[in-house]
C-alpha positions, 0 to 999 in steps of 0.5 A: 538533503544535499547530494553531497550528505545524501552520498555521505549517508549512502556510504556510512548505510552501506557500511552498517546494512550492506545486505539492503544497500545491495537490494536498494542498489539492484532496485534502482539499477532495474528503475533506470533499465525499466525507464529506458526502455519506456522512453525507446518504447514511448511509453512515458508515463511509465516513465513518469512512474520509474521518475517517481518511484526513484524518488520514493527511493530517497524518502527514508534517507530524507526522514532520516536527516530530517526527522532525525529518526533511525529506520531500520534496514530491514523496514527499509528494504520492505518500503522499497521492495514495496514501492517496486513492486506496486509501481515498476511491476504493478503498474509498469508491467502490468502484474495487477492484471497479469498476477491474480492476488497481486492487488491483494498482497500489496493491500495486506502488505500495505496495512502492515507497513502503516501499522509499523508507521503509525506505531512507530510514531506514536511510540516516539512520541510517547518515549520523549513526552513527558505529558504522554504515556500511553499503555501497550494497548492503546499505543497498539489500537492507535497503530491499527486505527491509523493504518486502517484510516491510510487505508480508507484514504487510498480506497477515497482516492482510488474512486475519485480517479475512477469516477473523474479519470476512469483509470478502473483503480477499483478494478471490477468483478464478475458476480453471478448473483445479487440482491436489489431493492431497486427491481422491485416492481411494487417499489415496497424496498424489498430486495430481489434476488437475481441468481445464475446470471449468465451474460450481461449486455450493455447499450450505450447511446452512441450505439456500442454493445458490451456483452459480459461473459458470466455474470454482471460487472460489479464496478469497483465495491467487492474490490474495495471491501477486498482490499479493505479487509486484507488491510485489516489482516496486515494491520493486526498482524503487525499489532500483535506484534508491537503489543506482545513486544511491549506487553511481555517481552519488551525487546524482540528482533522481529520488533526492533527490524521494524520500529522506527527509533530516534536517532542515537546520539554521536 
C-alpha cells in the first residue's frame, strides 16, 4: 500500500470509526514518544521494538487492500491495543516482570484474537465457496484448532529463544515440591517425592553460586502449560461465541465487531 492510498484509507476509516482512529492515533503518538526516549536513553533495541510495533500498526490496513476484507473497528482497536500492550509496555516497560498476570492476559487474549482469525477465515472461505459448506460446529471447532495451534507455535518459539539466545521467554517458577523418577537410587522408574524445599544452590564450573530462595527453579514447563491453558480459555470463549451466533441467532453485535467480512462492493 502506497502512502498516498494508505493516507486516503486513514481518512475514509476516520470518518467511519472515529472512536478507534483516536485510540489508533493516541497509540502511535505514545510508540514515537516511547522510541525517542529509548535512542536518548540508548536503549536500541527497545527502539528496534517501537520501529516494529509501528509497523504492526499498518497491518490491518495492508490486509484490508490486499485481501480485500472489512475488519471491524472494534477487532482493529483490540489488535492494537494488543500489540501495545505485549511490545511497548510487556517488553519496553518491562510489565511481564513488573505486573503479576500480565504474561497471562495477553496469552488469553491472544487465543481469543486467533480464534476470531481462524473463524474469521474459514467463514470467508465457506460463504464465497461453492464446494464448502461447513456446519457451525465444525467452522467453530476449525476456529479453536487453529487458535490453539498459533498458540503451540508461539510456546516452540519461546523455547528456542530460550534454548539457542537464553532470552527466558519462558519465564521460570519457584516450586516447593516435585516428583522424579530420576532420583531414584535402585533406577526401578519410580518417582521420588521431593516436598518442602526451602533453598536451592547452583554451582557452576567457573566457580559462581546461585542460591534460591524458596523453593527449586522450574525453568520454563509450568509457564508453558500456564499459557497454553489461559489460550485454551480465550479460544473457547470466543467460540462460544461464533457458534451461538451462527447455530441460533444468526446476527449478534458482539459477533459482527469481531468477524472479518469481505469487502462490500462500491
Amino acid at each position: 500500500m502506497g502512502i498516498r492510498k494508505y493516507l486516503k484509507y486513514l481518512r475514509d476509516y476516520y470518518r467511519e470509526s472515529k472512536g478507534t482512529f483516536i485510540f489508533y492515533s493516541i497509540l502511535r503518538v505514545l510508540v514515537i514518544l516511547t522510541m525517542i526516549r529509548c535512542i536518548f536513553t540508548g536503549n536500541y533495541q527497545s527502539a528496534a521494538l517501537c520501529v516494529l510495533s509501528l509497523f504492526l500498526f499498518l497491518l490491518p490496513a495492508f490486509l484490508q487492500d490486499k485481501m480485500q476484507v472489512t475488519i471491524p473497528p472494534v477487532f482493529q482497536a483490540i489488535i492494537f491495543g494488543f500489540i501495545f500492550a505485549a511490545e511497548i509496555l510487556g517488553e519496553v516497560n518491562h510489565y511481564y516482570v513488573r505486573i503479576h498476570g500480565w504474561d497471562t492476559m495477553l496469552h488469553t487474549m491472544n487465543g481469543f484474537l486467533c480464534a476470531a482469525i481462524g473463524f474469521s477465515l474459514v467463514y470467508l472461505l465457506n460463504r464465497t465457496s461453492e464446494n464448502i459448506n461447513l456446519s457451525p460446529f465444525y467452522l467453530t471447532l476449525v476456529a479453536f484448532c487453529f487458535s490453539m495451534t498459533i498458540g503451540v507455535l508461539w510456546e516452540f518459539f519461546e523455547f528456542a529463544m530460550d534454548q539457542f539466545f537464553f532470552l527466558d521467554m519462558q519465564k521460570d517458577f519457584i516450586v516447593k515440591e516435585y516428583g522424579s523418577v530420576t532420583l531414584d537410587p535402585a533406577q526401578m522408574g519410580t518417582p521420588i517425592h521431593v516436598k518442602d524445599i526451602t533453598e536451592t544452590v547452583i554451582h557452576t564450573l567457573s566457580g559462581q553460586t546461585y542460591t534460591i530462595e524458596g523453593g527449586y527453579l522450574d525453568i520454563g514447563i509450568l509457564d508453558t502449560m500456564k499459557d497454553l491453558l489461559v489460550n485454551l480459555v480465550g479460544a473457547v470463549a470466543f467460540s462460544i461465541i461464533g457458534y451461538s451466533t451462527l447455530k441460533f441467532s444468526k446476527s449478534s453485535k458482539v459477533a459482527d465487531s469481531l468477524i472479518i467480512k469481505p469487502k462490500k462492493k462500491e
